[in-house]
C-alpha positions in Angstrom: -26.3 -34.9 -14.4 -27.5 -38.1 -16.1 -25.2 -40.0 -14.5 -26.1 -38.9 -11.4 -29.8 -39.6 -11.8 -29.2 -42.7 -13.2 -27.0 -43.8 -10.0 -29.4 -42.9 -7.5 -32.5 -44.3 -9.5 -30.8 -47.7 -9.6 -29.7 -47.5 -5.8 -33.6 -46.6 -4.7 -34.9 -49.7 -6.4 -37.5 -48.0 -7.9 -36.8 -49.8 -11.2 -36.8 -53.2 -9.7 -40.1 -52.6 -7.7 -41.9 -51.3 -11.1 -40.6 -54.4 -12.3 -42.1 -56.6 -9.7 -45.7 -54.6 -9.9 -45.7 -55.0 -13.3 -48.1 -58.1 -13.4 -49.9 -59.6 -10.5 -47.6 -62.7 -8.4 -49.6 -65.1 -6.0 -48.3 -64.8 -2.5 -47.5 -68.4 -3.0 -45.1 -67.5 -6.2 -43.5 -64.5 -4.1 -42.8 -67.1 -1.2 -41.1 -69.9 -3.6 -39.6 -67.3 -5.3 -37.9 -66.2 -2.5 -37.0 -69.4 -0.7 -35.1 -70.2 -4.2 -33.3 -66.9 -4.3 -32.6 -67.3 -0.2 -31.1 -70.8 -1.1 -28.8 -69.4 -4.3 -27.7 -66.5 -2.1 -26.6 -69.5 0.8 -25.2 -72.0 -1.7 -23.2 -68.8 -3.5 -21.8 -68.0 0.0 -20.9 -71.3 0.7 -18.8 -71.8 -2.6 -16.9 -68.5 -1.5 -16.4 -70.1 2.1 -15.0 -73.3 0.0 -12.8 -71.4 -2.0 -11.2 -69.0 0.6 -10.3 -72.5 2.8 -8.8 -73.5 -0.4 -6.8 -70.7 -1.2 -5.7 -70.6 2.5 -4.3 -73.7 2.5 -1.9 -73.8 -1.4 -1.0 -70.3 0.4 0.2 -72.2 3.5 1.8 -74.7 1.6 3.6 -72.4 -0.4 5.3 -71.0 2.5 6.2 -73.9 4.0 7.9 -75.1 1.0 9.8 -71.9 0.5 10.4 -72.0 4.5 12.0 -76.0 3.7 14.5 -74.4 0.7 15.6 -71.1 3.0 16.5 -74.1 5.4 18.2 -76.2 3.1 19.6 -73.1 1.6 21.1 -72.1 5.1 22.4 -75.7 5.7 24.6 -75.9 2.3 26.5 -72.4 3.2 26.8 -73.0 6.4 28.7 -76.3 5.5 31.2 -74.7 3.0 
């Protein structure tokens, strides 16, 4: 029952908005906080971007390597 109540009190955001009522913020504050937070959230999906690319690429080269020894592979019996 806890559990539950716990769950959908986090998803509402109720706790996060008490937070941000707690104490006063200038509308300037709010704006430069959330140009900074925009700008983490671009840079973080950027990195992820960066890091898929390079895991598509050692995967490509992986199977091309193992594609070159199934050739060479195929070559040696087929010559005995």
């Amino acid at each position: 029952m806890i559990k539950r109540f716990r769950k959908k009190y986090s998803k509402s955001g109720i706790a996060k908005e008490v937070r941000d009522r707690m104490f006063f913020e200038k509308p300037s504050d709010k704006k430069r906080r959330k140009k900074v937070q925009s700008i983490r959230m671009i840079k973080r999906e950027e990195e992820k971007v960066i890091k898929m690319q390079e895991r598509y690429k050692r995967m490509k080269l992986k199977r091309k390597r193992t594609r070159a020894k199934e050739i060479k592979r195929a070559k040696g019996e087929q010559s005995t």
